[in-house]
C-alpha positions in Angstrom: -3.7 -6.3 1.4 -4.0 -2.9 0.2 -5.3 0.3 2.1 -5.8 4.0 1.3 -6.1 4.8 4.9 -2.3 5.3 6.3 -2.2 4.0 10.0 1.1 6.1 10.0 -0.6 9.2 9.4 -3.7 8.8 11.2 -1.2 8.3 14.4 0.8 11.7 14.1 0.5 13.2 10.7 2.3 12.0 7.5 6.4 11.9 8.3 7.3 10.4 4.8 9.5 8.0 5.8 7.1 5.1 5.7 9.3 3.5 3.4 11.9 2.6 5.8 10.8 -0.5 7.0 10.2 0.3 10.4 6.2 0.4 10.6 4.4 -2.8 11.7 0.9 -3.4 12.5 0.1 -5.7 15.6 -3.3 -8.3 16.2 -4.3 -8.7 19.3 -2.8 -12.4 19.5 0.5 -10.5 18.8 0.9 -11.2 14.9 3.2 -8.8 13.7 2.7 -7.8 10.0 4.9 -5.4 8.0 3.7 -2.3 6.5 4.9 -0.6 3.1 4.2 2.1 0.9 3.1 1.2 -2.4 5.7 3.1 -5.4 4.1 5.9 -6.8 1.1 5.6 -5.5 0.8 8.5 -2.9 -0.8 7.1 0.8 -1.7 3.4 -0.8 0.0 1.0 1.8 0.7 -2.6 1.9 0.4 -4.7 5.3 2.1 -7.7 4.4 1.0 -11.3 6.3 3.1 -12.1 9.6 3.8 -14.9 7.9 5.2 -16.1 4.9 2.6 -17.3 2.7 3.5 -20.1 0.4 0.7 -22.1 -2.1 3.0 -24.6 -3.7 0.9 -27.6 -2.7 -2.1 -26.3 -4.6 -0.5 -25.8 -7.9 -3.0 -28.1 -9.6 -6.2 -26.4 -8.7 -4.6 -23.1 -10.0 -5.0 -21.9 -13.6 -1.9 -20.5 -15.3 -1.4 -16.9 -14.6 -3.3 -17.1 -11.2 -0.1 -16.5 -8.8 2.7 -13.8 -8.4 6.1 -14.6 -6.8 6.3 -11.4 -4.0 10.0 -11.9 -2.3 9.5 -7.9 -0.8 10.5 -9.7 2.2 12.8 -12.6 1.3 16.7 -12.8 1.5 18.5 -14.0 -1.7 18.7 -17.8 0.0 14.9 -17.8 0.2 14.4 -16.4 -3.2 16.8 -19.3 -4.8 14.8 -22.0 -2.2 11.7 -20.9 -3.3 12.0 -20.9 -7.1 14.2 -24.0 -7.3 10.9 -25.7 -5.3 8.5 -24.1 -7.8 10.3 -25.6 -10.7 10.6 -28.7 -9.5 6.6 -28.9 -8.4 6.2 -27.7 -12.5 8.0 -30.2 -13.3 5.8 -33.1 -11.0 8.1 -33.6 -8.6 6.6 -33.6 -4.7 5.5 -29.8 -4.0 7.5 -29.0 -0.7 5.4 -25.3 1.0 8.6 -23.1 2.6 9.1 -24.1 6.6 7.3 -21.9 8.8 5.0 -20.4 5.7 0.9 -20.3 5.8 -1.6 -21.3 3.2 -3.5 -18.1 4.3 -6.8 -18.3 3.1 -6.4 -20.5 0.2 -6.4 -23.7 2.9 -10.0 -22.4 4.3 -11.4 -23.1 0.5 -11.3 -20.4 -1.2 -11.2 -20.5 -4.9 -10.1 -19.0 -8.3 
């Protein structure tokens, strides 16, 4: 999700380091979710899910061009994991979602 409101500014005034990594938002259940700046964009931010989320398993009621790969928070093991699995589901083998990852709000039906 995108915001124009900065969370980091509103608590303390603009420090322009937002871009180190360090900022998290918190839910009240105690999700955790990530917080960036979005390049050249002045006070856009990016909160990022708590989660990884991961729509393999609905590759067939997705029309080409619908997804993006985002691996802002992945290490290079993930990133190899990930797009190894996505060839293979292309290719018809099972689809296999990442361990630990969420359908987000694609498994409460929403739709392209």
């Amino acid at each position: 999700m995108h915001m124009k409101h900065c969370p980091i500014s509103a608590n303390g005034g603009c420090r322009s380091d937002c871009a180190s990594g360090r900022y998290t938002l918190s839910d009240r259940r105690g999700y955790v979710f990530p917080i960036s700046p979005v390049k050249l964009s002045g006070c856009l931010i990016r909160i990022m899910n708590s989660t990884p989320t991961d729509i393999i398993t609905k590759l067939d009621g997705l029309r080409p061009a619908t997804c993006v790969l985002d691996f802002s928070l992945a290490d290079a093991s993930e990133v190899k994991a990930r797009i190894a699995a996505l060839k293979a589901a292309l290719a018809g083998e099972p689809a296999l979602a990442a361990k630990g990852a969420t359908g987000g709000h694609w498994n409460r039906g929403f739709t392209v």
